[in-house]
Every structure is written in C-alpha cells, then in structure tokens.
N, C-alpha and C positions, 0 to 999 in steps of 0.2 A: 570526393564522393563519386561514390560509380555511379549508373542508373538503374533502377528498381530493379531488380530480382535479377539481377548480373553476375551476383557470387561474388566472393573474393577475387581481387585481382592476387595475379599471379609472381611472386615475390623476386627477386631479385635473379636468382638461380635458375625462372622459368625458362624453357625452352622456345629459341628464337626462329620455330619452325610452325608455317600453318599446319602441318598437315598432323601436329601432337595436338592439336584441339578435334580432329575427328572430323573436318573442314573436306569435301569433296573436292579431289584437284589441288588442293591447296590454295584455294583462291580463296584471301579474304574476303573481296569485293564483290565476290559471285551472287546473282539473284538468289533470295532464301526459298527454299518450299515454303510455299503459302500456307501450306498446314503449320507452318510452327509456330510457336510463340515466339510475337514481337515486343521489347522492351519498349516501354514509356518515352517518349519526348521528355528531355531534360527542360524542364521551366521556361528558360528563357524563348526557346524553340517554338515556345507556343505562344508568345507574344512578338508584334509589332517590330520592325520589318519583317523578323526572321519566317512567321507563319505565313504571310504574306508573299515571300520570295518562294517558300517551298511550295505553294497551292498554285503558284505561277506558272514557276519554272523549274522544279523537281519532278512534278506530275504525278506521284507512284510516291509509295509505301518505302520509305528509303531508313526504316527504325530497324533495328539488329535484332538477330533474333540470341539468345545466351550465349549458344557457341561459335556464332559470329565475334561476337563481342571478346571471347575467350581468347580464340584464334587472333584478333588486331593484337591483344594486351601484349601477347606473348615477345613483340616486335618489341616492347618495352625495355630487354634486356638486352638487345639487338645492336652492335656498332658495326662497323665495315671491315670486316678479314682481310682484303687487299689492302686496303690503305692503313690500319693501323699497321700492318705490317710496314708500310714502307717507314712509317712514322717509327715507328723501334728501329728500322734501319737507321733513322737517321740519327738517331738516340745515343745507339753501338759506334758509329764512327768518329772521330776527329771533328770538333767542331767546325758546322760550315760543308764540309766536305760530303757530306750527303745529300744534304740540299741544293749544292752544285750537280750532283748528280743528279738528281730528280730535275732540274731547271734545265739540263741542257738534253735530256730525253725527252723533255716536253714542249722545247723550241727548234728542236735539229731531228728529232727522233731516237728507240731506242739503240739504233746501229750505231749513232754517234757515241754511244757506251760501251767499248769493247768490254767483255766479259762483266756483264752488270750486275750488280747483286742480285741473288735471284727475287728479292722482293720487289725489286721496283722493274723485273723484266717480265714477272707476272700483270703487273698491275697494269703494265701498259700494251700487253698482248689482250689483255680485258679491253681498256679503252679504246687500242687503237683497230679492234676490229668491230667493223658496224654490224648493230644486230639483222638480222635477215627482214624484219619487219621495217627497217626504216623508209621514207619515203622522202627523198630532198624535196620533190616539188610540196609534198603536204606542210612538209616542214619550212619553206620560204612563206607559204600559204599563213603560218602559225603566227613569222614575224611579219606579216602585214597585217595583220590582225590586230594585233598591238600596238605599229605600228598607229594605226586611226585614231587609238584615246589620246593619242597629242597630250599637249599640255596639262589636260585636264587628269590622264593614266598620271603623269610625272608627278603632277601638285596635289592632287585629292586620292584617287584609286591606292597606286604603290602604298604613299606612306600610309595616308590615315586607313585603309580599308585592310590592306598588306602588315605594314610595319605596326602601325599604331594597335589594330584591331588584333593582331596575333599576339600584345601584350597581354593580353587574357588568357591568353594561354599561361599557366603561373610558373607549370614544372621549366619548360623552355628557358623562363625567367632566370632561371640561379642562375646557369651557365654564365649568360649575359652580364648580371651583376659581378660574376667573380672574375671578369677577364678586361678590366680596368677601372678608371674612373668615370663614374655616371656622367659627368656633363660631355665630356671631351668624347665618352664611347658613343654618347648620342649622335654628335654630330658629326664622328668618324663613322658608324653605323648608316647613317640614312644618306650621305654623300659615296661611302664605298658600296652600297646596294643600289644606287642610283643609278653607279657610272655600270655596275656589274649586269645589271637589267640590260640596260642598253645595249652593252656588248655581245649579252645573250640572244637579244630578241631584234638586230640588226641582220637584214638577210644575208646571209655568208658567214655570217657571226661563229655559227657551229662547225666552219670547216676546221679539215685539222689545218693546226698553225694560226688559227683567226683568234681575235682575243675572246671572243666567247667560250670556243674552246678550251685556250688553257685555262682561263679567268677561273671556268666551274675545276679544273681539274686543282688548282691552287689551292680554290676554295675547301676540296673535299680534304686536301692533305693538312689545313690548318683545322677541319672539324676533328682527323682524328686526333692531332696532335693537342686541342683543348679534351678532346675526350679523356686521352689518357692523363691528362694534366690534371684535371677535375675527379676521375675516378681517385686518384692517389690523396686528396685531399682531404683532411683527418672530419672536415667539416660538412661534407657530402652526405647529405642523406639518402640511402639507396632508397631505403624502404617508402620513403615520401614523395620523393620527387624524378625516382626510376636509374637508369642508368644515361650520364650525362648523352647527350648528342645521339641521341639511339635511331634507331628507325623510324617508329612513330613522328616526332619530333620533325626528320626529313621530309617523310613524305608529307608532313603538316606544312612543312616550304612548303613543298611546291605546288600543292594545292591552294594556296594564299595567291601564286603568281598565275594561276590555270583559272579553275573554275571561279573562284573567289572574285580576281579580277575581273572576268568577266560581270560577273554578279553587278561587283561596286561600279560599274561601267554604265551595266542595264539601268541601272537604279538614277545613272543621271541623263539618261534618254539615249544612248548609245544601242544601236540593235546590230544581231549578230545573228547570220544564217547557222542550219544545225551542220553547213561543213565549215564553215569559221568556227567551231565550236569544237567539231573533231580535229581544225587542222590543228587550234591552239592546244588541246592535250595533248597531239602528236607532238606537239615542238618538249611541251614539258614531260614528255614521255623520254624523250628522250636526253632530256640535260636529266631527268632522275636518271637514266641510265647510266651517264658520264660521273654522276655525284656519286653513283654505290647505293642507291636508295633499292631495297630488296623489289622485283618487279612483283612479288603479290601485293605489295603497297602501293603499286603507281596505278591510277586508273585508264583505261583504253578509250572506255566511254565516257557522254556525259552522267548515264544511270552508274557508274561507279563510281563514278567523282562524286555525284551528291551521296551514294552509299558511303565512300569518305568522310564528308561533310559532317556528317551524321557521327560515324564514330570519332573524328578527332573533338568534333563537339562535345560529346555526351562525357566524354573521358576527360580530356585536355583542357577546358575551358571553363576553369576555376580561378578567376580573378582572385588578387590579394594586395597587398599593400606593397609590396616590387612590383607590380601591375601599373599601379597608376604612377610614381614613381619612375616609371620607364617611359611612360604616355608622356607625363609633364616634361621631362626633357628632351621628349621627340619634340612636343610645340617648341620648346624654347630656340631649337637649334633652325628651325624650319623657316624662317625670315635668310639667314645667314645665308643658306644654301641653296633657297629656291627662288629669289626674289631673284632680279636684274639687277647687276653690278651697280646703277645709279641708284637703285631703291632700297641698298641692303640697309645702310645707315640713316633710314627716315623709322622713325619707331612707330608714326600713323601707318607707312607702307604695310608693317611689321603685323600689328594688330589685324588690319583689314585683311593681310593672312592669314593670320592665328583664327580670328573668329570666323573666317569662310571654312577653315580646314575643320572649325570644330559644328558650324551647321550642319557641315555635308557627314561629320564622325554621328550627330545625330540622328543624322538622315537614314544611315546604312547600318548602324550599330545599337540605333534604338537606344531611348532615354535616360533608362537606368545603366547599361554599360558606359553610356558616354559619361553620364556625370560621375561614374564610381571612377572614370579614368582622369577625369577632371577635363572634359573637355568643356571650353567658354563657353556660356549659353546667351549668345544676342541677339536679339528678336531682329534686328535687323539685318543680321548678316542670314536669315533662314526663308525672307524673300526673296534675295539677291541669288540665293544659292536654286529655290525655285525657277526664277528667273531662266539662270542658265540651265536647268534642266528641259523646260519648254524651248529654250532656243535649241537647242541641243537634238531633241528630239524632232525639230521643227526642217533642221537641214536637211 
C-alpha cells in the first residue's frame, strides 16, 4: 500500500529520473512549499516510539507532499549504470578473468590494467575521483561518532535497529530470501555486515586502498551482479516488489547506518551534537557515493534524512511473513557471533542475549513490529535493558 492520495505507483518502466515528476532541481529531499498538500502519516508513524522520536528529534513537518512522493517512487526502477556494466563485463569474459580484473584495479589501481575494458575504467574514473564536496576531517569526525556506541552500536543498534528492523521492509526481503539458504545467510549476513561496518566507519577506513574502501566498492559489484541475477528470474515479481536492488532499496541502507543509527543510539541515552550528526551523514554521504546510490537520494542534512525517513517508511515498510522469518533467524545466529568466545556454547549466555536484543527491538521498534517479528518478550530482560539506558545516559 502507498499512503493516502499518493496515486499509483509508478510501474516497472517508470523513469529513474527526479526531475520527470515535475520535482524543482531534481531534489527529492528538498523542503516542500508549505502551500502544498502533505500526505497522511502511515499508521505505524503515529504510534509509540515512532511519533515520539519524530516530535523529538525530526522537529518539522517531514510528510510528502504527491509529487514528492512520485519523484522517490520513480528511483524504484533505478539500478547502477556503471557497475551493472562492469557486472556484464564480467559476464562476457572467460570465467574468473573479469573479476581478476576488477580485483587488481581495485587493490593496485586502474593503471595496473593496461588497456581495460572500458566498463571497469569508467567505473573507477567515478570512484577513484573524490567529489568536490568531501571533507576528510568531517569525515574522520563521522567515524568517531560511531566509533562512541561501542559495544552497545555492535550488539543492539547495528543488528536489531539496522538489520533486524529494515526486515520490515518486505520488498528488500525477496532479494535476501533468493540468494541462499535462510539459516546459514543469517549468520553469514550479520557477521559480513559486522566486519563491513567496522571497516567502514574505522578512521582511515575510506582511504583509497583501506578496507573500507574496497569492502563498499565489492559490495556495490556483488549488488549488481545479484540484480541482474534476480531480474532474469522467471519468479521475480516486477510489479510487486520493484526492480531487485534498485535505488530506493540503497539509499534505504544507508540511512539504516546514518540517521537510523543515530536514532537507535539516542533511544539508549547516547547524545549527539548537531555537528556529530552532520559529520555522520558526511561519512554516509559519501560511502553512498562509493556504492552508486543516485545523490538525489542521499541526504546532506539531518531535515533530509528525516524527509527520507519518511518516504522509505510510508513506501517500504510493509511487513510480511519473510519479515519475520528473516528476524527469527537474525536471533537465532546472534549468540554465535556476538557473545565472547567462552560464552558462545552456554545456551543461558545465548537467551540473556536474545531476550536483551528483543527488549531493546521493543524499545526502538514498538510493540506490534516487534511481536509481528517475533521478538522474545521478557519482562525481565526490559528492566535490565532500562537499566542500561539510565547508566548510559548517566556517563
């Protein structure tokens, strides 16, 4: 479902351009004229945390106005030009022998490729020149930022607020389900987004040659390569569930690792200046850059990023039965991975895990998401989880 008087969405064939919805500038995220009509809060929006967070910490009127709305959809049909290209490069060539070549442009440079195909010496003439707007120092600024949620970013935020909570998002979902087996992708999923985080949001991490660097640029060539993989599939529903791995879907990342994070952070007494807030957009301002994520979808500010919020909500986050499905074996894998080596194999360790990660999934994601995702509900692990929010906000 869309949200009240939004129109039809825009079908498979729409065009992946803001400025065909009539969109000034082409900015999705742009402040609307207050003279227009603003679409309805979707349901959930207006209940506990969520209305709460936004009367907080949104401040402003952050609802779409139709051709706002029109303008995001459009991004629905939207994959990445440079890198599916390199991905059909690698397609066309001799098995292996592509991917060799995209691996040693991306650890030695594109000079190391004499005469390289032209798809993978575009794609790295994109990467490897930084945009005019970037700023290293804001950008170290982003990974100390992140840096501070310790522990608490690694075990509660990331997954349950990050991974767990974007399970709601349902379209997202197919991809995920078609590109292994559910237990095994769970706990290959939250261990390789773990280690990838880290490398990301490590200062230095975004230099070229640093693993953050290549890590995102890996990343982008394995989305488009499940893109295309998923498009080709007799089972794909365009019309339902969009076009696999599209824009939308991206910039719905990285706002899960940006403003989100932040959010699931505040919620457990963690507090953040408003230039800790602009440095950590800068930093995911600019891994969207590194990933292909179209820049009318990345936000600059914190008032876009909640205008974000806002449309990938109203659109995107339509729970379903691969929803929860996806949640259950996030808990399940989540002992294995996040406990300390001596405590992986105690099943009491295991639970007093599980049912902390699923107080604090209630805490941040509100009653009815949490129990449709099937998070524990223990009355006791929602004092504990209190607890450390008062210590928390106490340091």
């Amino acid at each position: 479902m869309e949200p009240e008087r939004a129109g039809r969405r825009p079908g498979p064939a729409g065009p992946p351009a803001a400025e065909s919805a009539g969109l000034m500038g082409g900015r999705v995220l742009g402040a609307a004229d207050p003279a227009e009509e603003r679409l309805i809060h979707p349901e959930w929006m207006t209940r506990p945390p969520f209305s709460i967070a936004l009367r907080l910490f949104a401040r402003a009127d952050i609802r779409a106005t139709p051709a706002g709305l029109a303008g995001f959809r459009a991004f629905a049909t939207a994959g990445d030009p440079l890198a599916d290209a390199v991905a059909g490069m690698m397609r066309g060539l001799p098995a292996g022998q592509g991917r060799a070549l995209f691996e040693r442009a991306l650890t030695e440079g594109i000079a190391a490729v004499p005469g390289a195909p032209p798809a993978l010496a575009a794609f790295f003439a994109e990467v490897d020149a930084e945009p005019p707007w970037l700023d290293r120092d804001l950008l170290e600024r982003g990974c100390r930022v992140v840096e501070r949620t310790g522990l608490l970013g690694m075990v509660f935020v990331m997954p349950m607020m990050g991974l767990y909570g974007g399970y709601l998002a349902s379209r997202a979902n197919k991809t995920l389900l078609r590109t292994g087996d559910l237990d095994s992708m769970a706990a290959r999923r939250l261990a390789e987004t773990a280690n990838w985080w880290v490398d990301v949001t490590t200062p230095g991490g975004l230099d070229r040659f640093a693993p953050g660097f290549t890590g995102v640029l890996r990343v982008r060539i394995m989305h488009a390569q499940v893109r295309a993989a998923m498009a080709g599939r007799p089972d794909w529903d365009h019309a339902g569930w969009d076009e696999p791995v599209n824009q939308i879907q991206l910039a719905g990342t990285l706002l899960l690792f940006s403003l989100v994070m932040l959010l699931g952070s505040r919620l457990l007494g963690l507090r953040f200046s408003a230039r800790d807030t602009e440095a950590t957009l800068h930093l995911w301002r600019y891994v969207g850059h590194l990933m292909g994520v179209t820049p009318e979808l990345v936000p600059v500010t914190e008032a876009e990023a909640w205008r974000l919020f806002w449309l990938e909500g109203a659109t995107e986050f339509h729970p379903d039965a691969d929803s929860r499905r996806l949640g259950q074996a996030l808990l399940a894998a989540s002992p294995g991975l996040l406990l300390p080596p001596r405590w992986k194999r105690s099943p009491r360790a295991g639970r007093l895990l599980v049912n902390g990660q699923g107080a604090y999934a209630r805490l941040v994601l509100g009653r009815r998401n949490a129990d449709f995702l099937g998070a524990p509900d223990r009355r006791v692990s929602a004092p504990a989880m209190a607890a450390a929010t008062e210590i928390t906000a106490a340091r």
